[in-house]
C-alpha positions as CSV (number, residue, x, y, z in Angstrom):
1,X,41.2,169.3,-4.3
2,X,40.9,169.3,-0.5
3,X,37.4,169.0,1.2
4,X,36.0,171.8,2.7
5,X,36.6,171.3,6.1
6,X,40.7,170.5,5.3
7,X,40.9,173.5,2.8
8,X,39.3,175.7,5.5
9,X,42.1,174.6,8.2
10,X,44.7,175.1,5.5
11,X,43.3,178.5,5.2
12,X,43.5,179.5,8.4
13,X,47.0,178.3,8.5
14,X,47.7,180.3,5.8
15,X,46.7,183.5,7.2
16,X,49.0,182.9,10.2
17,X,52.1,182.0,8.7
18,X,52.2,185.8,7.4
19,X,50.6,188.9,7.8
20,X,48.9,189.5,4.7
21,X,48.0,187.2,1.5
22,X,47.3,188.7,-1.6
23,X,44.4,186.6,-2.6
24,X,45.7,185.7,-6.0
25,X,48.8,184.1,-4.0
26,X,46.3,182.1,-1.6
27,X,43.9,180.7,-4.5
28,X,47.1,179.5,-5.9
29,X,48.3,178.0,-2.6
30,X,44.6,176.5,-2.2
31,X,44.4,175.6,-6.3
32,X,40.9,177.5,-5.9
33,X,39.1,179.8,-8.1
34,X,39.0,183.4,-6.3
35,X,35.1,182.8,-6.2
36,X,36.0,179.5,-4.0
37,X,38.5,181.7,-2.0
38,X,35.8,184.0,-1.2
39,X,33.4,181.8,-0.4
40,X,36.0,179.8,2.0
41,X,36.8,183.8,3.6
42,X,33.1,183.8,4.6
43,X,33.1,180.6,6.0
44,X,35.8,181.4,8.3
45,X,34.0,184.5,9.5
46,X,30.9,183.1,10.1
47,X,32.9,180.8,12.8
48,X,34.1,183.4,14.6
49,X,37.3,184.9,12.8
50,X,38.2,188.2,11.8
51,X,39.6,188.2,8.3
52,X,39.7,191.4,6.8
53,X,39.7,192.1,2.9
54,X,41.2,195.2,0.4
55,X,39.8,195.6,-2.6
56,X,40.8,196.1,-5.7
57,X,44.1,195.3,-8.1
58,X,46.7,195.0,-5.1
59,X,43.8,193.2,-3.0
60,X,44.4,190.2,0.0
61,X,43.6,189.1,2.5
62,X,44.8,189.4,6.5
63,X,43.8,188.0,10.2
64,X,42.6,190.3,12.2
65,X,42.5,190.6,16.1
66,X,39.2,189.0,17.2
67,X,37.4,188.2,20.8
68,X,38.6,185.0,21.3
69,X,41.8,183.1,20.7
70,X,41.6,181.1,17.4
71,X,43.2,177.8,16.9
72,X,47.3,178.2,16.3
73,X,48.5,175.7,13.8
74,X,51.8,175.1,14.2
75,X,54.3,173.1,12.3
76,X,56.6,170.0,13.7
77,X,59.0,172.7,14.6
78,X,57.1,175.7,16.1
79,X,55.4,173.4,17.7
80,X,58.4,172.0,20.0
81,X,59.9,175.5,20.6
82,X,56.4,176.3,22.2
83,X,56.5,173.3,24.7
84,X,60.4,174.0,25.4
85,X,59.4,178.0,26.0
86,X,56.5,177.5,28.0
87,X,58.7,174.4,30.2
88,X,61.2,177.5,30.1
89,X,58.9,180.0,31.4
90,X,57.2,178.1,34.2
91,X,60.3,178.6,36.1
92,X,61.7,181.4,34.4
93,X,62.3,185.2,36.0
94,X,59.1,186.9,35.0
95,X,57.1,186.5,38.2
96,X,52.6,185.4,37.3
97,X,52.8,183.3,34.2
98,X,54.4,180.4,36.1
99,X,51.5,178.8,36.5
100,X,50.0,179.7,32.9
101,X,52.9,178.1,31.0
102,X,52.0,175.0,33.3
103,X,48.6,175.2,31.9
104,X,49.6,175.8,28.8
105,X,52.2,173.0,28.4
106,X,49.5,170.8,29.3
107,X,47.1,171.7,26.8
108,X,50.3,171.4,24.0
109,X,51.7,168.0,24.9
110,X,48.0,166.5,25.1
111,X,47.7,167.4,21.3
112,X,51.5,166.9,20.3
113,X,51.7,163.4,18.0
114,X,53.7,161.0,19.3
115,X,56.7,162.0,17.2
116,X,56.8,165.4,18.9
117,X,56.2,164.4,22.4
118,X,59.2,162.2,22.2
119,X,61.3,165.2,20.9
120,X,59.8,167.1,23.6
121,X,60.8,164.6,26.4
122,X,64.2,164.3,25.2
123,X,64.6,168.0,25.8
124,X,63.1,168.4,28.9
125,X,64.6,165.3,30.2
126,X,68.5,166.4,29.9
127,X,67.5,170.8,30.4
128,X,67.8,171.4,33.9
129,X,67.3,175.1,35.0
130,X,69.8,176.2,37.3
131,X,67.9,179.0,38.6
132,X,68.1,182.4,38.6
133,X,70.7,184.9,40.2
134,X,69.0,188.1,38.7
135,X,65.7,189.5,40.1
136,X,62.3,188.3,39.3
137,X,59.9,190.7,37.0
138,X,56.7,191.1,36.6
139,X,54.2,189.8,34.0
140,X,52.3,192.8,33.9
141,X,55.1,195.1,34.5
142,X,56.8,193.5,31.6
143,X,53.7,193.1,28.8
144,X,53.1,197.1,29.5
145,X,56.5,198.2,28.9
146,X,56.5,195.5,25.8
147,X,53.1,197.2,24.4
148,X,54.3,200.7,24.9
149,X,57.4,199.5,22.7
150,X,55.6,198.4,19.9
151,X,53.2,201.0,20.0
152,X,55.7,204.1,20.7
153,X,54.0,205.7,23.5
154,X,55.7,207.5,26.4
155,X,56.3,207.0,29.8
156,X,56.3,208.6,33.0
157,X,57.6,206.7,35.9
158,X,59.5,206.6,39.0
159,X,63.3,205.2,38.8
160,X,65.5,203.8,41.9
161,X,69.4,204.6,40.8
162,X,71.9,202.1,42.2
163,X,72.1,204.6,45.0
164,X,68.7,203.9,46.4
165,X,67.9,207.8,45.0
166,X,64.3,207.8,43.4
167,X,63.5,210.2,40.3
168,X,60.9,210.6,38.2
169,X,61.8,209.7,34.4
170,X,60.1,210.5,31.1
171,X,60.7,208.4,28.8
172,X,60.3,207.1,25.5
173,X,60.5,203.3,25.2
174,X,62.3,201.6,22.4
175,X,63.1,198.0,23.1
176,X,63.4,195.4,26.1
177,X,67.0,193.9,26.6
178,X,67.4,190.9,28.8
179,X,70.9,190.1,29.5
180,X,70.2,186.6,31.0
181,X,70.1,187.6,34.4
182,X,68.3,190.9,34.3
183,X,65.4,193.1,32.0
184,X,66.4,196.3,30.9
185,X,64.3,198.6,29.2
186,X,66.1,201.0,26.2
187,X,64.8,204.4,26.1
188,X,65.3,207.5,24.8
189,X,65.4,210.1,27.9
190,X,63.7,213.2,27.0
191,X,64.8,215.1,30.4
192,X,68.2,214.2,29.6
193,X,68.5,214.7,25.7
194,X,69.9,211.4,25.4
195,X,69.3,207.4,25.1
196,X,69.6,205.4,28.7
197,X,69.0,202.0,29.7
198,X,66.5,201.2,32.8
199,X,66.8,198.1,35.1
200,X,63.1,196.8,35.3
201,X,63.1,195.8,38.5
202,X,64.1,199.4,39.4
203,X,61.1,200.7,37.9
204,X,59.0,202.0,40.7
205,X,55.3,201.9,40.9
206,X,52.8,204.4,39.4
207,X,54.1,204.0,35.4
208,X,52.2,206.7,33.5
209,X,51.3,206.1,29.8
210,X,51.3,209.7,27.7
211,X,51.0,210.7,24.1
212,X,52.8,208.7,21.2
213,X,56.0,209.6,19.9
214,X,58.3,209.2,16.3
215,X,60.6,206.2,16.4
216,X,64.0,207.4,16.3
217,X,67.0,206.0,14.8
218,X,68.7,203.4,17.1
219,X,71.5,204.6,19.2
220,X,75.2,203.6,17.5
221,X,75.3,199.6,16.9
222,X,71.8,199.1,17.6
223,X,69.6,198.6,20.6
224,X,71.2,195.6,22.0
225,X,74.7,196.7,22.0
226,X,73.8,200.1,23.6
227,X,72.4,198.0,26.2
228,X,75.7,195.8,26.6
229,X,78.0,199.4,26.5
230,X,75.6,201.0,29.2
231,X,75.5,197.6,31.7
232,X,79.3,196.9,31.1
233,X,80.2,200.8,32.0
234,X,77.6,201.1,35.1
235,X,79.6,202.4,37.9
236,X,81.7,200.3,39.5
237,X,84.2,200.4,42.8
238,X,86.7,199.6,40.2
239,X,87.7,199.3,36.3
240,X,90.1,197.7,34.7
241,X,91.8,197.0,31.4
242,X,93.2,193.4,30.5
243,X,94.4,192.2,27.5
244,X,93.4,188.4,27.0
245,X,95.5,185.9,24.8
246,X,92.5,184.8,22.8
247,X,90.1,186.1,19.7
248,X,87.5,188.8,20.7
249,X,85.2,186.2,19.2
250,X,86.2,183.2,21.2
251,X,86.1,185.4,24.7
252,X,82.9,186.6,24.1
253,X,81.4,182.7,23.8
254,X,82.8,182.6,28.0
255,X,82.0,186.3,29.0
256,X,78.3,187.4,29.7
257,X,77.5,190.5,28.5
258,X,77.4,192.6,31.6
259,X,80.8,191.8,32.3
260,X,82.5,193.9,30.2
261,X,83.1,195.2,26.4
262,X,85.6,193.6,23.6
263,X,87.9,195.2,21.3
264,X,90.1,193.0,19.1
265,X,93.4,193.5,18.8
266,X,94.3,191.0,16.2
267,X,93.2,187.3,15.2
268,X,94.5,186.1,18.7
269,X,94.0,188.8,21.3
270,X,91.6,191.4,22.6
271,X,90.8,194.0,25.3
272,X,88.7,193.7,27.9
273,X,87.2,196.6,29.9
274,X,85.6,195.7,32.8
275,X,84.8,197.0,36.3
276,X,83.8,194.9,40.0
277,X,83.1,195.9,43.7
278,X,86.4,194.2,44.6
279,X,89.7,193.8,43.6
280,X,89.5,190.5,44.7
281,X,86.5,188.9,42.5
282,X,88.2,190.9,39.8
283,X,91.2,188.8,40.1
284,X,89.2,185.6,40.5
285,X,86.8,186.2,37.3
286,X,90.0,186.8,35.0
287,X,91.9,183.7,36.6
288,X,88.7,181.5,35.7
289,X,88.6,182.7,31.9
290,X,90.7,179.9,31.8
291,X,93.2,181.8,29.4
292,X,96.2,184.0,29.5
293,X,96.1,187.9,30.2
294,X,97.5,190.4,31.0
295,X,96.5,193.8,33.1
296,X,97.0,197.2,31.8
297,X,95.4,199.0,34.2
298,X,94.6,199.6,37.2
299,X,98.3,199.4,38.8
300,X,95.9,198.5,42.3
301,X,95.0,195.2,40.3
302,X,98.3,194.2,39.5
303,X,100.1,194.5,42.9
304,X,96.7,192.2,44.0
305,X,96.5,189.4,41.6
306,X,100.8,189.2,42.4
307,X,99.5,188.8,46.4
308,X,96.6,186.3,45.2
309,X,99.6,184.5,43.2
310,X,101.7,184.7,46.5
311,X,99.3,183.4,48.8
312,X,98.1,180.5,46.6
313,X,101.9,179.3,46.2
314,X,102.0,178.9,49.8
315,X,98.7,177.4,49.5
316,X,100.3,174.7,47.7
317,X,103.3,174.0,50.1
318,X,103.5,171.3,52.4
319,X,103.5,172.1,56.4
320,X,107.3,171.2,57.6
């Protein structure tokens, strides 16, 4: 059997692996007698952490939210995902927690065994960000929207439309999206009757937090492919319809998800809807799939990419 002082950090692990331990599982996991167990639970109050107790037949144990941060004990592998995040983070898009994840990373690495670090440095040595094209968010902006989320409460807020037109927007929140290059913020509408997606760094100042709501049932394919239907058909100059020589599931490895929706055809070709501000980048962004296509619609787009074609075939001709 473990010493005290071991069995007590094993514990503690314990209750943060999951959320609750029934507390015949965890004087098994401990080989303890429930009196030991007990005994071990007041221990770890007594230095500061909440563990809070059911009684009878169906009885366990869970870790409760206390006034200080306890000790996180973190296996090999959680352990290098947090110094990759946090080395992530530092120059990631949420703006104010740049300098925390430095701190943090610090205090990680210091403790990490040998082993670890090495992992560590291998990763960091051959990830180089290369930065960000989509706007920065806030910390705060972000953790508020998060714990609203989680704990279904509306909002009230001011919204900026693509048009620059502000309106005010009841809300309530669902789920955070990030697409890579920007936050969006998936939300049930109650002015409008209907689910809509939010750009984050749209959201205007003066957020108002209101009474709690019923979680409803997703929108149709769940929260993340609303968000992906709702960015791809934003309104754009122009849209288009191309049919790509290649599986819906091999295009959508080189396509991010703004850029458009998928819909197989069969095992070697798909259809891509899409839209741009331009013909032109249109015509560029298809070229560099780096596969064959074909366009369907608009006829604009077609006459275009045969001028592109044109003019780079002169391109390629040598002056007499």
């Amino acid at each position: 059997m473990l010493d005290t002082s071991a069995r007590l950090l094993q514990l503690l692990a314990l209750l943060q692996s999951q959320r609750y331990w029934s507390g015949c599982d965890l004087s098994q996991r401990l080989d303890v007698t429930p009196r030991t167990l007990r005994r071990d639970i007041d221990r770890l109050r007594s230095l500061g952490y909440p563990v809070n107790a059911t009684s009878g037949a169906g009885g366990g144990y869970q870790l409760g939210a206390g006034a200080n941060l306890p000790p996180l004990l973190l296996d090999d592998d959680e352990a290098v995902a947090v110094a990759v995040g946090l080395r992530t983070a530092a120059s990631g898009t949420v703006n104010g927690i740049e300098e925390a994840s430095v701190r943090a990373l610090a205090k990680v690495q210091q403790v990490l065994p040998v082993r670890l670090r090495q992992r560590v440095a291998a990763l960091q040595s051959f990830i180089l960000p290369l930065g960000s094209s989509g706007p920065n968010i806030d910390s705060e902006l972000l953790s508020t929207l998060a714990a609203t989320c989680r704990d279904h409460i509306t909002l009230q807020f001011d919204y900026l439309d693509r048009d620059k037109v502000s309106s005010s927007r009841n809300v309530e929140p669902h789920r955070l999206v990030h697409t890579g290059r920007r936050w969006y913020l998936v939300a049930w509408d109650s002015d409008r009757a209907d689910w809509r997606t939010f750009r984050l760094d749209r959201i205007q100042t003066g957020i108002v937090q209101g009474r709690s709501f019923p979680v409803r049932q997703p929108p149709e394919g769940g929260f993340v492919a609303y968000a992906t239907r709702s960015v791809a058909y934003s309104p754009q100059d122009f849209r288009a319809r191309v049919v790509l020589l290649g599986s819906a599931a091999e295009v959508a490895e080189r396509l991010p998800p703004e850029f458009g929706t998928l819909e197989a055809i069969d095992a070697t070709s798909c259809i891509l809807e899409t839209g741009a501000s331009s013909l032109d980048s249109l015509s560029v962004y298809l070229a560099l799939l780096g596969m064959e296509f074909q366009v369907l619609e608009p006829p604009e787009l077609i006459e275009r990419i045969r001028w592109l074609g044109e003019r780079f075939v002169r391109a390629t001709r040598t002056n007499p």
